[in-house]
C-alpha positions in Angstrom: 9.2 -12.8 -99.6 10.5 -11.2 -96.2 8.7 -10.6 -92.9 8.2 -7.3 -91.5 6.3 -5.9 -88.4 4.2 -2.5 -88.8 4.1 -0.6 -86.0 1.2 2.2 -86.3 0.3 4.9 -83.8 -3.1 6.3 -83.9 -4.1 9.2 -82.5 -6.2 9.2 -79.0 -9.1 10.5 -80.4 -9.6 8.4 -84.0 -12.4 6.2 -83.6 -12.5 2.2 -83.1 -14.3 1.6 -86.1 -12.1 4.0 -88.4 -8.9 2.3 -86.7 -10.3 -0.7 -87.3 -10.9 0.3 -90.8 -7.4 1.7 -91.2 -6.1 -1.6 -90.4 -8.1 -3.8 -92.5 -7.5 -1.3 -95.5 -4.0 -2.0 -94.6 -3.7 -6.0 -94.4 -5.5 -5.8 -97.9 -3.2 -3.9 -99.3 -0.3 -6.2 -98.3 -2.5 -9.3 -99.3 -3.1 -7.4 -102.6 0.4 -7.3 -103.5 1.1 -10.8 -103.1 1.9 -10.8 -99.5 0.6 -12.4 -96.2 -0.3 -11.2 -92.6 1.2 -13.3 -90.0 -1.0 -11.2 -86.7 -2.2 -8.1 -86.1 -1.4 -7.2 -82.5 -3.4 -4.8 -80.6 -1.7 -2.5 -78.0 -4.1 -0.2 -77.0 -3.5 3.2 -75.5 -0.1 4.1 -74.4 1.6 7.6 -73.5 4.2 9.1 -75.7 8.0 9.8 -75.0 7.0 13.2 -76.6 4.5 15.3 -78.2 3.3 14.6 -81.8 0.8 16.9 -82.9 0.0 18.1 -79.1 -1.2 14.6 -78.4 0.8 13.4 -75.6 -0.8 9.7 -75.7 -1.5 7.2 -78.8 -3.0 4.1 -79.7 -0.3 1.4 -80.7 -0.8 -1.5 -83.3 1.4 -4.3 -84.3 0.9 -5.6 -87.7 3.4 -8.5 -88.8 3.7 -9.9 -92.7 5.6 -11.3 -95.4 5.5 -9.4 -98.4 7.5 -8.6 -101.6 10.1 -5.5 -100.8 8.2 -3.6 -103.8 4.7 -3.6 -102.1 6.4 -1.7 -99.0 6.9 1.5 -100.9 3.3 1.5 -101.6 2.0 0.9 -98.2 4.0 3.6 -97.3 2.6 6.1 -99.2 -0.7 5.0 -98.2 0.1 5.2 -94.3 1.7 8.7 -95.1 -1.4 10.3 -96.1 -3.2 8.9 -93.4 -5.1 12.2 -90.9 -5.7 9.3 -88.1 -1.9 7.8 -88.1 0.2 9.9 -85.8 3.3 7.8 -86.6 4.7 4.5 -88.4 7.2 2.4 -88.8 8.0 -0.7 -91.2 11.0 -2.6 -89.9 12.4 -6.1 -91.6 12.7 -9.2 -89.6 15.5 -11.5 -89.5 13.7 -15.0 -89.0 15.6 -17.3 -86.6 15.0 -20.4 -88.7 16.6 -18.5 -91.7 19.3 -17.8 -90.1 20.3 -20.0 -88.4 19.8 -22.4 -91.7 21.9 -20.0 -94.1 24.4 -20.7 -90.9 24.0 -24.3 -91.5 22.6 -25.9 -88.3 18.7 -25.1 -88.3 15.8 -27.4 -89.2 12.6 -26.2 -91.4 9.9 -25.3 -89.4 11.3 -25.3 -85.5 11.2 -21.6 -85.3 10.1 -22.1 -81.5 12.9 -23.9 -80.3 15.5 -21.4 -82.0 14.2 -18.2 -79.9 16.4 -17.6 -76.5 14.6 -18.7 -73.4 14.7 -16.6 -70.2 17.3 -19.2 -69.0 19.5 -18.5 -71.5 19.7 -14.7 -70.4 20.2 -15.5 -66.6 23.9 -14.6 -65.5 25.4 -16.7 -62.9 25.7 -14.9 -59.3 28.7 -16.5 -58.0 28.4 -14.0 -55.2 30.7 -11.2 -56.1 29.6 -7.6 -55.8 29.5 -6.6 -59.5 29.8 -2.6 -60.1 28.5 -0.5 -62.4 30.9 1.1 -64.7 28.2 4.1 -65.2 29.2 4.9 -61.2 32.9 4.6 -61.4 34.4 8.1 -61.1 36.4 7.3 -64.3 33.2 7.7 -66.4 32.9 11.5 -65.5 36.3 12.2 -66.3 36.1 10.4 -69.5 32.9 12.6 -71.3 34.9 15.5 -70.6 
């Protein structure tokens, strides 16, 4: 089985209880076809990059789960037909631990210590002035 995170965007005006609903009907479906949920994230109400359907906000809900490729199809079709889903997306995961096994250096179950810390992303200032190549006056000349 692989992991996949749902991403679903409700419209503003659907209901708790029928989002709620929506959701439930959801994880069923993926538990129905052999699969598991991993969380269901909440992100409540957030504004949109654009329009969809003249509704310039939405509200945002995570879903992650293993599940057999063949069940996705399904759920999709299901989410499709959906009045109260303004948009979704089903994306694979790549799990660290995998990985980083099928590499040949991970152990089973230490998926925490595998993910990047926010010291690892740090760059050292060693107290030069570092410029933007987006400002140079080559980058102009360049798109053109």
């Amino acid at each position: 089985m692989r992991r996949y995170e749902l991403m679903l965007v409700f419209r503003p005006d659907a209901p708790d209880d029928r989002i709620s609903a929506i959701i439930d009907r959801t994880t069923r479906q993926v538990t129905a076809a052999g699969g598991q949920i991993v969380k269901v994230a909440p992100w409540g109400r957030r504004r949109l990059a654009y329009a969809i359907d003249r509704h310039r906000e939405g509200a945002y809900h995570i879903v992650v789960f293993e599940s057999p490729t063949e069940a996705i199809v399904e759920l999709e079709r299901g989410l499709l037909i959906t009045e109260e889903i303004l948009r979704h997306l089903i994306v694979r995961q790549e799990r660290p631990a995998r990985a980083m096994r099928d590499a040949g250096a991970g152990e089973e179950g230490d998926d925490e210590s595998l993910l990047p810390s926010a010291e690892d992303e740090e760059e050292e200032d060693d107290g030069r002035e570092r410029i933007d190549e987006s400002e140079s006056e080559a980058a102009p000349a360049a798109i053109e």
